[in-house]
C-alpha positions as CSV (number, residue, x, y, z in Angstrom):
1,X,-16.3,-15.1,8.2
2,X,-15.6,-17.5,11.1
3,X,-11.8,-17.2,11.9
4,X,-8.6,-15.1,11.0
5,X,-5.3,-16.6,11.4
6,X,-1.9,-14.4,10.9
7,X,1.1,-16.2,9.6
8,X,3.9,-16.1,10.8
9,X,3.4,-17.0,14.4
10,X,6.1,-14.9,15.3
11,X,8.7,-13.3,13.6
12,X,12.1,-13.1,15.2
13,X,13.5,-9.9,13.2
14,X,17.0,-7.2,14.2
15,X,16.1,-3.5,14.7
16,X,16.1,-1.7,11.3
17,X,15.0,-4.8,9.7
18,X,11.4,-6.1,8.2
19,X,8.9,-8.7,8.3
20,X,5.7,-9.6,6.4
21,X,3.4,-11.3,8.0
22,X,0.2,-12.8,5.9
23,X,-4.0,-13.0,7.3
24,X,-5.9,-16.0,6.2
25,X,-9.6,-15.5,6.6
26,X,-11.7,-18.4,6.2
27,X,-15.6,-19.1,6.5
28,X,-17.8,-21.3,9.3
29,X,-17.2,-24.1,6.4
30,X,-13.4,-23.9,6.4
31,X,-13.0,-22.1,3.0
32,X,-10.6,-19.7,2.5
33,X,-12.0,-15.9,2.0
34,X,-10.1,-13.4,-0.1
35,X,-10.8,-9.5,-1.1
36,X,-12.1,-8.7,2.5
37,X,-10.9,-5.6,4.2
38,X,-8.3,-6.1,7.1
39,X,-7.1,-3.7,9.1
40,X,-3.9,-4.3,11.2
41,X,-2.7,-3.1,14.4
42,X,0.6,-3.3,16.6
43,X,0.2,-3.5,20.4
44,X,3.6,-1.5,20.5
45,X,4.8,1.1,18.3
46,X,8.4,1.2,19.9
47,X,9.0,-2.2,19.2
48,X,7.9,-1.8,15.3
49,X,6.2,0.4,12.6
50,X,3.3,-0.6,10.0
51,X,5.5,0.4,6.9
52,X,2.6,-0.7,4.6
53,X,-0.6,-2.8,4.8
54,X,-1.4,-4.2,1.5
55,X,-5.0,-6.1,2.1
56,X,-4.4,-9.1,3.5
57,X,-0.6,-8.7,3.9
58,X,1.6,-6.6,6.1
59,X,5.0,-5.2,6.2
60,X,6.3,-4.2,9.7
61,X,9.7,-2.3,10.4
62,X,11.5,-3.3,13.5
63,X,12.9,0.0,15.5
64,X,13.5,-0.7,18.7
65,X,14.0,-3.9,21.0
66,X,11.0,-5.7,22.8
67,X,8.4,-7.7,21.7
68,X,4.5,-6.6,19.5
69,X,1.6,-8.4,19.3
70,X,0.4,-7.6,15.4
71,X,-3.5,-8.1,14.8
72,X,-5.3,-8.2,11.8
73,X,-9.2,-7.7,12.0
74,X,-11.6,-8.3,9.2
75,X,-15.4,-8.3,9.9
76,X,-15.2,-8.4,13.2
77,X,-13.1,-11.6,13.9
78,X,-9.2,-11.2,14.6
79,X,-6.1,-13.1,14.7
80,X,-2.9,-12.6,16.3
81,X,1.3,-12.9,15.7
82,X,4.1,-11.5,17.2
83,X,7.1,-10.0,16.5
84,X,10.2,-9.9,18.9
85,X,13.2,-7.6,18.2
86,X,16.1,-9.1,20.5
C-alpha cells in the first residue's frame, strides 16, 4: 500500500449529530485497495466519539464543540480529516 486518503476533508457537523467519513487506500501504482484492515483514531474525544468503524468507513458522533483530527491507518500508512463542531 502507498497512500491513504480520508474523505471528507472535513466535516462541519452540530453537537449530537454524526458524520461518516470514508478511507481510500491505494497501491505505489495508483490502484485502489479494498478488504485491508483500518483502524481509526480521533485526536480528541471531547470533540467526538467513534460510534462505529466499519472497515474502511467510519461513523463519528459529535459531543462537544471544538475541532478532531480523525486518522485512519492501514499497513502502516495513514491519512487524515477533520471534524469541527461549532
Amino acid at each position: 500500500m502507498a497512500t491513504v486518503s480520508v474523505t471528507p476533508d472535513t466535516a462541519v457537523v452540530a453537537a449530537g449529530d454524526t458524520a461518516t467519513f470514508f478511507a481510500t487506500l491505494r497501491d505505489a501504482q495508483g490502484n485502489i485497495l479494498s478488504g485491508r484492515p483500518v483502524a481509526w483514531t480521533l485526536s480528541d474525544s471531547l470533540v467526538a466519539r467513534i460510534e462505529g468503524a466499519f472497515g474502511q468507513t467510519v461513523v463519528i458522533r459529535a459531543v462537544g464543540s471544538g475541532s478532531s483530527l480523525i486518522t485512519a491507518t492501514s499497513e502502516g500508512k495513514r491519512g487524515s480529516g477533520s471534524v469541527v463542531v461549532p
